[in-house]
C-alpha positions in Angstrom: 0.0 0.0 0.0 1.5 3.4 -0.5 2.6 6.0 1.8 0.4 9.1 1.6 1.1 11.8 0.1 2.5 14.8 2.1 -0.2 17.1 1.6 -2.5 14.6 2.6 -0.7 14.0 6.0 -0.8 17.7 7.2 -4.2 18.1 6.5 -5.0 14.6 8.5 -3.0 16.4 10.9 -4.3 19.3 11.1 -8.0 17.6 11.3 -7.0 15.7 13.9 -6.1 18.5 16.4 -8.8 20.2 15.4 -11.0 17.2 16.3 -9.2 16.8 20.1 -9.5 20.7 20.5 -13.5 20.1 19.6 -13.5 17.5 22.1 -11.9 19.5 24.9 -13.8 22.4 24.7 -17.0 20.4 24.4 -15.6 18.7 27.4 -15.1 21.9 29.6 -18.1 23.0 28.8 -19.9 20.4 29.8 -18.0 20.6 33.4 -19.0 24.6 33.3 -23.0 23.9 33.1 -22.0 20.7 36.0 -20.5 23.8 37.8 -23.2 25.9 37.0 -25.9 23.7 38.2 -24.2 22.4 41.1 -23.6 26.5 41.8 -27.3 27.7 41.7 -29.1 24.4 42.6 -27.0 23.1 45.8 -24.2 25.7 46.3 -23.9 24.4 49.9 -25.5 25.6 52.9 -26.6 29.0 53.3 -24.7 30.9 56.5 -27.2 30.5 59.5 -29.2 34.2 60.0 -27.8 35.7 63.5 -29.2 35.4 66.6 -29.4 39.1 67.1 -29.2 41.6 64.6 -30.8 44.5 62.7 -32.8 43.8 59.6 -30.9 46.0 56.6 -33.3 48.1 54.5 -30.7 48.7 52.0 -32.0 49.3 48.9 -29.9 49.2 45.6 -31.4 50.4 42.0 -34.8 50.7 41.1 -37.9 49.5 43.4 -40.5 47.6 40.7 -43.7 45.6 40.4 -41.9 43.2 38.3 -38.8 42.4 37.3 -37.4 42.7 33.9 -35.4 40.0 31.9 -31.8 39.9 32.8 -29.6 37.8 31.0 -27.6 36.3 33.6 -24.3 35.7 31.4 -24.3 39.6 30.1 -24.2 40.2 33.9 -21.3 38.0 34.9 -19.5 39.7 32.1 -20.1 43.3 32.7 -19.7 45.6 35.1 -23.1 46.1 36.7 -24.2 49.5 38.3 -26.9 50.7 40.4 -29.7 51.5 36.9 -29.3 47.6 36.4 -30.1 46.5 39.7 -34.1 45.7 40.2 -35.7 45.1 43.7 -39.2 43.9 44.1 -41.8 46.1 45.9 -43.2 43.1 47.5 -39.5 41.7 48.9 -39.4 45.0 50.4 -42.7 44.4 52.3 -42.4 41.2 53.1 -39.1 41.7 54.5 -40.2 43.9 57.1 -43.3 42.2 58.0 -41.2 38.9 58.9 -38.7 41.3 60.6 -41.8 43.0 63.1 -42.6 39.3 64.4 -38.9 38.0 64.6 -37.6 38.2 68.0 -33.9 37.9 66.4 -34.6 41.3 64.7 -34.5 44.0 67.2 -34.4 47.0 65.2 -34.6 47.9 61.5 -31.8 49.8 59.4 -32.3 52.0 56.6 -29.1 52.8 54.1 -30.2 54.2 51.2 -27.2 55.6 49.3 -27.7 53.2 46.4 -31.8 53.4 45.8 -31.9 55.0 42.7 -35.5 55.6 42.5 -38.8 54.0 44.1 -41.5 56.9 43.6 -44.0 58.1 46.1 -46.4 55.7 45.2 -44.2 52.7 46.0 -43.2 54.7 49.2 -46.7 54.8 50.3 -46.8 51.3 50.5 -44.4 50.0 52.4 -45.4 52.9 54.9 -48.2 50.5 56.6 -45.3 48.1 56.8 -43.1 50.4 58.3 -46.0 51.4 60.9 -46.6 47.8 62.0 -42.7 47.2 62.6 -43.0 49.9 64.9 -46.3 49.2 66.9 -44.1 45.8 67.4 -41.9 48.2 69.5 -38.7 47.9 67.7 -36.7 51.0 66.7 -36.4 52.2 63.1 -33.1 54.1 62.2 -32.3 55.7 58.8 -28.2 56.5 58.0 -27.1 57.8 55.1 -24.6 60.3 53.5 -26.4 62.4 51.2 -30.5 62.2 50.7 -32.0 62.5 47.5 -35.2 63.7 47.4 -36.9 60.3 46.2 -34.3 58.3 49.3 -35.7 61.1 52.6 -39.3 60.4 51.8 -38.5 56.8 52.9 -36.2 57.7 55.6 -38.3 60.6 56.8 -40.6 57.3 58.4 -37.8 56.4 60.4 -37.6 56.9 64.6 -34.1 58.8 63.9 -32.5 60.1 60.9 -29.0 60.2 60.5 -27.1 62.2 58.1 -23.1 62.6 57.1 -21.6 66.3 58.7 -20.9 66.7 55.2 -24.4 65.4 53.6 -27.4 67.1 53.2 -31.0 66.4 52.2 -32.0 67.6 48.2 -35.1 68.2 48.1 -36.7 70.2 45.2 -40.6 69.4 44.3 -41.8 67.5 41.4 -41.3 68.8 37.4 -42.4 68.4 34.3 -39.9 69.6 31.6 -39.5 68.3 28.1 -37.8 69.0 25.3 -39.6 70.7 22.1 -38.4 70.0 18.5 -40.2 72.2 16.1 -37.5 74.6 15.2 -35.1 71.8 14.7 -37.4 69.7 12.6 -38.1 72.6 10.7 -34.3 73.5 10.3 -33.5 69.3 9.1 -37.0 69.9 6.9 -38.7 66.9 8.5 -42.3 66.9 8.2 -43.9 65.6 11.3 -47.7 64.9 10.5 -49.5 64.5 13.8 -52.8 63.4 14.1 -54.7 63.0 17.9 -58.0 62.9 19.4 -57.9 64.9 22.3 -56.9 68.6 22.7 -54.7 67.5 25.7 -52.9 64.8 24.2 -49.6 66.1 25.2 -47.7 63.0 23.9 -47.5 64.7 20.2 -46.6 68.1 21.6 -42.6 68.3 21.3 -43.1 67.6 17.6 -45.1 70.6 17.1 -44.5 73.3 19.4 -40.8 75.2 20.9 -42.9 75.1 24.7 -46.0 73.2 26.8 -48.7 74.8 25.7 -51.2 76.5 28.3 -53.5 73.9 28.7 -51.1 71.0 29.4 -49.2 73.5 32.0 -52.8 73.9 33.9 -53.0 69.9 33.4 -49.8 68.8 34.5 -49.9 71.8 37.3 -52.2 70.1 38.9 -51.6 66.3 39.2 -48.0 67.8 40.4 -49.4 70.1 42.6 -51.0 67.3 44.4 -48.3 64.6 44.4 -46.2 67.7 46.3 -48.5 68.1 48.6 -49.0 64.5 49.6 -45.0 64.8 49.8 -44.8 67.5 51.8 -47.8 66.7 54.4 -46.3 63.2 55.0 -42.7 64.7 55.5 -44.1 67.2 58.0 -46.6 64.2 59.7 -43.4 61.7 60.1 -41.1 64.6 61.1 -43.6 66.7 63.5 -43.2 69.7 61.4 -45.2 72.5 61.2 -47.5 72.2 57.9 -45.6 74.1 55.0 -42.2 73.9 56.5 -40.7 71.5 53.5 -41.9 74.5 51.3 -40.5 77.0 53.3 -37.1 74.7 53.1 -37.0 74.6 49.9 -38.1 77.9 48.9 -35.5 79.6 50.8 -32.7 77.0 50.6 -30.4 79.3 49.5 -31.2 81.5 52.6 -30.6 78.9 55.0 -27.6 77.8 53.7 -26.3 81.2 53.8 -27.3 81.1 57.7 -25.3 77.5 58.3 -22.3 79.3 56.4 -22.4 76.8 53.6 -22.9 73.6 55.6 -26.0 71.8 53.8 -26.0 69.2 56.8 -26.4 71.8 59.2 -29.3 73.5 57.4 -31.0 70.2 57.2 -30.2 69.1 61.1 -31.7 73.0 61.8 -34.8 72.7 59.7 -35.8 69.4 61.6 -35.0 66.9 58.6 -32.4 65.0 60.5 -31.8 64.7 64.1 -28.1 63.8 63.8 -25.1 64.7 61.7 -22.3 61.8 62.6 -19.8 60.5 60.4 -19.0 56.5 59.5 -17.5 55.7 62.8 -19.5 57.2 65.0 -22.9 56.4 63.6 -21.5 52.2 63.5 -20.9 52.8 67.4 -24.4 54.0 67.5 -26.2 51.0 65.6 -23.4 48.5 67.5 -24.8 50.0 70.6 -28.3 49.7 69.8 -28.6 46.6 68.4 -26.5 45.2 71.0 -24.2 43.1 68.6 -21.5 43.3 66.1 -19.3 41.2 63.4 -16.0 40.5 62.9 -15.3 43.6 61.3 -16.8 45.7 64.3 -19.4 46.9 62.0 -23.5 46.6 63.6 -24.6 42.9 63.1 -27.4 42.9 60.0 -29.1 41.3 58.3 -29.6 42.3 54.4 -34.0 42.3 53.7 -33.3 40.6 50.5 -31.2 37.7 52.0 -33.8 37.7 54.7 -36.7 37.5 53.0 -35.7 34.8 50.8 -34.7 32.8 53.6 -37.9 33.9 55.4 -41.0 33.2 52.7 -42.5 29.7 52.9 -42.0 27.6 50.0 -45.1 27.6 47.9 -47.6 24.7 48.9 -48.7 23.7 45.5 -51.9 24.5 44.0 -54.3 23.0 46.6 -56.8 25.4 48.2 -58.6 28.8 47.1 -56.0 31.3 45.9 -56.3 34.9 45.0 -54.3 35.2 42.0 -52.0 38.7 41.4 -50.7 39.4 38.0 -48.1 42.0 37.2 -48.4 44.0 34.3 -45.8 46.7 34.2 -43.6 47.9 31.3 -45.3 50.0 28.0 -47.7 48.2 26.2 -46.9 46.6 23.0 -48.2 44.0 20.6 -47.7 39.5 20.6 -45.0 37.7 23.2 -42.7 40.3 25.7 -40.7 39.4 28.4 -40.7 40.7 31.8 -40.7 43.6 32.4 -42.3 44.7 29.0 -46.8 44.4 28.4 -47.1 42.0 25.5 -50.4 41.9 24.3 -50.2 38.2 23.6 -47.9 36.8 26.7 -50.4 38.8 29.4 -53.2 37.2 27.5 -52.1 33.8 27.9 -51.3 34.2 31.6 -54.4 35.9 32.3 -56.4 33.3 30.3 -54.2 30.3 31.8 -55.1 31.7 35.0 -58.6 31.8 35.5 -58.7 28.2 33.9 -56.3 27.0 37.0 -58.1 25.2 39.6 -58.6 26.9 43.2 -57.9 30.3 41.1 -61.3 32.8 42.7 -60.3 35.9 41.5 -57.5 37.7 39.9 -56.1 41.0 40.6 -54.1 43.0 37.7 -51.0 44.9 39.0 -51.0 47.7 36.1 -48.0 50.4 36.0 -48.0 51.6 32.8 -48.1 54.8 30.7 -49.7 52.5 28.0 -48.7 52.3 24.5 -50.2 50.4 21.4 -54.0 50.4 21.1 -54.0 46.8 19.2 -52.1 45.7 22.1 -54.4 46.7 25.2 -57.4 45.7 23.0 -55.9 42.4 23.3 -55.8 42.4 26.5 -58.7 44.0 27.4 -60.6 41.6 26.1 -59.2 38.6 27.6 -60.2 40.5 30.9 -63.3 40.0 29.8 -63.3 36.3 28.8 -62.3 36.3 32.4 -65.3 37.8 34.1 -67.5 35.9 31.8 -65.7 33.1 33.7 -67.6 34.2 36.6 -63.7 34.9 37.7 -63.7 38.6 39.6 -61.1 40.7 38.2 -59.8 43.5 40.5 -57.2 46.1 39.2 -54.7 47.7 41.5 -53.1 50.8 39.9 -49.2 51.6 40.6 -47.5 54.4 40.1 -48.7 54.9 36.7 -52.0 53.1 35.3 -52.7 56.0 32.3 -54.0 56.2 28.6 -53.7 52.3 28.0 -52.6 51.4 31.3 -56.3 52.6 32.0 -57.9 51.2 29.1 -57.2 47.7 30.4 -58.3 48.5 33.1 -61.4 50.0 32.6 -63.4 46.8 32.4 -62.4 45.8 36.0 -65.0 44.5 38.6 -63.2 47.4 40.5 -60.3 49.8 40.5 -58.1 50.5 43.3 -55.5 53.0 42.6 -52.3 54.5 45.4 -53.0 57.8 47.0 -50.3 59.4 44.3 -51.5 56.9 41.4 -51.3 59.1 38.0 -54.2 58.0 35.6 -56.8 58.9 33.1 -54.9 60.3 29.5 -57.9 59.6 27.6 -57.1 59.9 23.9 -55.1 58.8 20.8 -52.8 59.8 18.8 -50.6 58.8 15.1 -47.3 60.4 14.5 -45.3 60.1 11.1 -42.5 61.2 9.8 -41.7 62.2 6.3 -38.3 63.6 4.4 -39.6 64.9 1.4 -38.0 68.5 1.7 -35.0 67.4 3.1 -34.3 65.0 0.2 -35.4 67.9 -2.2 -32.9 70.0 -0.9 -30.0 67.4 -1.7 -31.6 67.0 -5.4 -33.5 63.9 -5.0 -36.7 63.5 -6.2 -39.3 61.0 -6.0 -41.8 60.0 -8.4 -43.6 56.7 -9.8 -46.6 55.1 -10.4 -48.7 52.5 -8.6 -52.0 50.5 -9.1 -54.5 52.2 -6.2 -54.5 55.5 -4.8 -53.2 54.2 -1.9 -50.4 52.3 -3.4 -46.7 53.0 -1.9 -48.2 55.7 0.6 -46.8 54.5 4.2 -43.2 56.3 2.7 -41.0 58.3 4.0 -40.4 60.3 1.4 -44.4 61.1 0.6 -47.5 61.2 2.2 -50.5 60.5 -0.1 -53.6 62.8 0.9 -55.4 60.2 0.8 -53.4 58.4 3.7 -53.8 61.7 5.9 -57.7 61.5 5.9 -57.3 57.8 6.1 -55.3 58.3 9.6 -57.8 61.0 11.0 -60.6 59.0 10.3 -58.6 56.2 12.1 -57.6 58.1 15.1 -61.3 59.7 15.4 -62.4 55.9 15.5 -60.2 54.9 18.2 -60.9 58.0 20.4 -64.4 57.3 20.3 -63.7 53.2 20.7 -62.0 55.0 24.2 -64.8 56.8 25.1 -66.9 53.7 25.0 -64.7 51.4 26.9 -64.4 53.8 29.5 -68.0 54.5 29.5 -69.6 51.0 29.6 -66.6 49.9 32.3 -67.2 52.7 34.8 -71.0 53.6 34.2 -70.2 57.1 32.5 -72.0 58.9 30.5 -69.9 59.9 27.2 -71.2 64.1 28.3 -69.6 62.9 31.8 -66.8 61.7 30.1 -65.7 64.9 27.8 -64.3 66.9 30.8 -62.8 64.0 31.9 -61.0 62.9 28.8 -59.0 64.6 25.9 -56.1 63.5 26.7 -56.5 64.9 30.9 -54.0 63.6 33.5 -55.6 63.1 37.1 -54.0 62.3 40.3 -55.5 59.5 42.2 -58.2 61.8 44.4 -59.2 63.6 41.4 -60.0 60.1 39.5 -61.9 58.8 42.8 -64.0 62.1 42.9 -64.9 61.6 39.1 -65.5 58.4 38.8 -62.4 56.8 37.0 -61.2 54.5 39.5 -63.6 53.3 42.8 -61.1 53.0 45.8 -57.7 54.7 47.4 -55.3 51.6 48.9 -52.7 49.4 48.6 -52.1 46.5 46.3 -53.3 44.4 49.3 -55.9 46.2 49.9 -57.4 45.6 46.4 -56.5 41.7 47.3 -59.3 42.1 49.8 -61.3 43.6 47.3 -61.4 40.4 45.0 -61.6 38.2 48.1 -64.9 39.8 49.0 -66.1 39.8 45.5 -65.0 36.5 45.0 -66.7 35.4 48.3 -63.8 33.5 49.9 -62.1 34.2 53.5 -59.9 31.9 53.9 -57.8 31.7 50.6 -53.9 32.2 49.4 -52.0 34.8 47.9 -50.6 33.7 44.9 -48.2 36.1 42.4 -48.8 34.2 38.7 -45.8 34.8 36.4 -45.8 33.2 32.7 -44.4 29.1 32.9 -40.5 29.1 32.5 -38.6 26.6 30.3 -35.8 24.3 31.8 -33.8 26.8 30.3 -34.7 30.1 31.8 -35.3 28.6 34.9 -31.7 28.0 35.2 -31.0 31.3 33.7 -33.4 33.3 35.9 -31.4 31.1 39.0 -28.3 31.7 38.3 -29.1 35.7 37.9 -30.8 35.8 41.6 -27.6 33.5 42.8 -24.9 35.8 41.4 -27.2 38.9 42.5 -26.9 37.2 45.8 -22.8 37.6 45.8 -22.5 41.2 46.0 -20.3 40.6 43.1 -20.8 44.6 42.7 -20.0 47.1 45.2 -22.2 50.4 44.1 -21.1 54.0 44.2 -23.0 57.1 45.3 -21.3 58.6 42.1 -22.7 55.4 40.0 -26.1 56.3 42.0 -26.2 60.0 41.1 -25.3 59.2 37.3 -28.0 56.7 37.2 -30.3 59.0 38.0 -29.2 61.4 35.7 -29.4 59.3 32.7 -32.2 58.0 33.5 -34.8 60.2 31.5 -32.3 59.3 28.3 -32.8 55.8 28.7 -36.5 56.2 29.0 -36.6 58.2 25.7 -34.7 55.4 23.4 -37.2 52.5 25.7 -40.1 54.9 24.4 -39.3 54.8 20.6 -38.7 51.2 20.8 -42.3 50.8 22.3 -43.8 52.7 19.0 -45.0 49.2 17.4 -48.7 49.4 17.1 -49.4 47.5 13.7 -52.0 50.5 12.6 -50.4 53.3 13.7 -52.4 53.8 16.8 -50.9 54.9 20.4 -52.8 55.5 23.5 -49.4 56.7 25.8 -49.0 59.3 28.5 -45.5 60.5 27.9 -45.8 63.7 30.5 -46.6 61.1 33.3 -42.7 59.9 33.8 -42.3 63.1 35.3 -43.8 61.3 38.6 -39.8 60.0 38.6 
């Protein structure tokens, strides 16, 4: 037999380290998913909770209904900050409500550097909490650098507040500023055509005018107006101020700094905000003192509330009993299969239609916090509600911070509406925004021109609008108003001549929507799970929060996200706090374009409402 050729040995060769190098790597994989498992699954034991010890309220990121996808991987390979971090409202709640009744918690901690933003609505929540840890008799301490404005409305519930001799409390009242494109679109020669129903449909107002327009600054005054107040009234309550000194603070800031020769801290210790100004060391021998217990490192002995509370909830008993069940629906509304953290039309339909099948299932309540979005989308929705109540299944909608335009029009069919004291709502109306180029491309010397077989042929361009098309959209956008008008009338027992001052586009804070009819009760989510119990006629029945099935897959992803979360593998900044925050409304404007994906055109969104941030 002959020798092979050369030629033919090296690339045998070759072929046959590439074939051991295959093997290997397919080999270390498969010991990195053995690791993985063995990592999330069994990990060994978890370290024993002390026997005394403070339970740590110290928030990191942003405080939500629901948590949004997090691809666990991306995380392990980047460097994560404050703005990725996601904490659960009801891990918060829970936290301290096992905490009140734990004899090994003797006092509860707030450090709230880190939270980069949990709203008043939120805030008012966990304030029953709060109030029942103290009726147990147990001391509530807040100790921080620097408050931001958003952080002191949750510390100002604390027993003693604590601030850094060289922190300060910022606070500054709620705003509503946006940024108007007119000028510039003129300047580029892009043609914005706008069509809305509603004269205060604000969403389409930075393509067409250089300020707010009158009417949407008396709108937008108002719903701010009142979130201020309930600010500013609960401040003074929790700090035994005198009504209108957090005005009077603010208002003459500069004044009172003056006085304290510069020294923010100071003004804010004179004023009545805090009650002590200590610095690391000393305000660790005060918690070390008052818990009565330390760790190795001589810092106060704690106990983090998420670490607790996972540790603390009872594992879920199966499906046996009555259960009422709470879905989340949080995120802008968009059309067919979203993940968390995001309303998809088709994914919150399944879930909500999967869940009034499910056996022992008596009533659902819908956890809505959202500025809405497309109108095919909540239609979808909407009418799987619906299908529910025909189901003889009660369905009870508990409004978060935000529950407007078509965050309300999902839940206008409700059995009833419970909405937060500082709940923004209502934003009644429509609107259609396109874009064309035709000048701009004119002024570069092209041209466009053509032929096609209808009138309507080639008109969704961007270098033309057919005339056609623009009466086609109004007649469109008039029909969808008007489709509004009778949801909301045939859900809440309105009259459409009720309805008209109540709609056009109108934002209302939570009191104003009780007085007019829009939502039925002020409370809590858990207040509104009362609610459904009642309707459903069940008192003795579970509490169960329905998310969409996981695959083997993201099970193990979504594991191995809360185990590495659970490593402190990140150590936050108040710089990476502050930046957070200031990025924050930029990051909202690219999520908003991407939410533009109504198949017809059709939008039902408050944009003016993220000024509750």
């Amino acid at each position: 037999m002959s020798k092979p050729s050369l030629l033919r040995r090296v690339l045998s060769g070759i072929w046959r380290g590439i074939t051991r190098i295959r093997m290997a790597m397919s080999n270390i994989l498969f010991l990195v998913m053995i690791a993985l498992i063995y990592f999330v699954y069994i990990g060994g034991a978890p370290d024993p909770l002390p026997e005394k010890a403070a339970l740590l309220l110290n928030i990191s990121g942003t405080v939500v209904d629901q948590k949004s996808e997090i691809n666990p991987l991306r995380a392990l390979m980047s460097a994560p900050t404050p703005a990725d971090h996601e904490v659960l409202l009801r891990d918060v709640i829970e936290a301290i409500d096992f905490a009140a009744k734990d004899p090994a918690i003797n006092s509860l901690v707030m450090e709230l550097e880190f939270l980069v933003y949990m709203g008043i609505s939120k805030t008012q929540e966990i304030f029953p909490a709060l109030e029942r840890f103290r009726e147990s008799g147990k001391p509530i301490i807040a100790i921080g650098d620097y408050y931001t404005q958003d952080q002191y409305l949750l510390a100002s519930f604390a027993d003693t507040v604590i601030a850094h001799p060289m922190g300060g409390v910022a606070l500054e009242g709620y705003s509503s500023y946006n940024n108007y494109f007119r000028e510039a679109l003129e300047k580029f020669s892009v043609n914005m055509h706008i069509f809305r129903a509603g004269d205060h449909k604000s969403a389409v107002e930075p393509f067409i005018r250089d300020d707010m327009s009158p009417g949407e600054k008396e709108v937008t005054s108002r719903w701010l107006n009142n979130l201020w107040a309930q600010y500013t009234v609960q401040v003074e309550k929790q700090r035994d101020l005198e009504p209108g000194a957090v005005d009077d603070f603010v208002n003459n800031f500069t004044a009172r700094l003056q006085s304290a020769g510069g020294d923010a801290a100071q003004a804010a210790l004179t004023a009545g905000l805090v009650d002590k100004l200590l610095g690391r060391r000393e305000g660790n021998d005060l918690l070390v003192e008052l818990v009565g217990a330390s760790n190795e490192d001589g810092l106060y002995e704690a106990v983090e509330f998420e670490r607790y509370v996972a540790r603390k909830r009872p594992l879920l008993g199966g499906d046996e009993g009555d259960r009422i069940a709470v879905i989340t629906a949080e995120g802008s509304i968009v059309p067919g299969e979203q993940p968390p953290g995001t309303i998809g039309s088709d994914s919150l339909a399944r879930l909500i239609h999967d869940t009034a099948k499910a056996d022992g299932v008596k009533a659902i309540v819908l956890r809505v916090n959202s500025g809405g979005g497309s109108m095919f989308a909540s239609e979808i929705i909407r009418q799987q509600m619906l299908q529910a109540r025909e189901m003889g299944i009660p369905v009870v909608v508990s409004m978060g911070t935000v529950a407007a335009s078509g965050g309300y029009y999902i839940a206008a069919d409700a059995d009833e509406i419970w909405a937060t004291p500082s709940t923004i709502t209502g934003s009644i109306g429509v609107f259609a925004v396109f874009p064309t180029f035709e000048d701009l491309l004119q002024r570069v010397g092209v041209h466009t021109d053509g032929v096609g077989t209808t009138n309507m042929a080639g008109s969704l361009r961007a270098d033309r609008l057919n005339p056609d098309l623009v009466a086609a959209l109004n007649n469109s956008v008039d029909f969808a108003y008007q489709t509004f008008l009778q949801v909301v009338s045939q859900g809440r027992d309105l009259s459409i001549p009720q309805l008209d001052p109540l709609a056009e586009g109108r934002v209302w804070a939570a009191d104003d929507a009780l007085k007019s009819g829009l939502i039925d009760k002020v409370g809590s989510l858990q207040d509104a799970v009362v609610a459904a119990a009642r309707l459903a006629e069940v008192s003795d029945y579970g509490v169960e929060y329905v998310e969409l099935p996981l695959s083997p897959r993201d099970m193990l992803m979504k594991q191995l996200a809360r185990s590495v979360g659970s490593l402190n593998l990140w150590t936050p900044s108040t710089a990476s706090t502050a930046l957070s925050g200031l990025l924050g409304s930029m990051r909202e404007a690219v999520e908003e374009l991407g939410s533009l994906q109504d198949p017809a055109n059709l939008y039902m969104r408050c944009v003016s409402c993220g000024a509750v941030r």
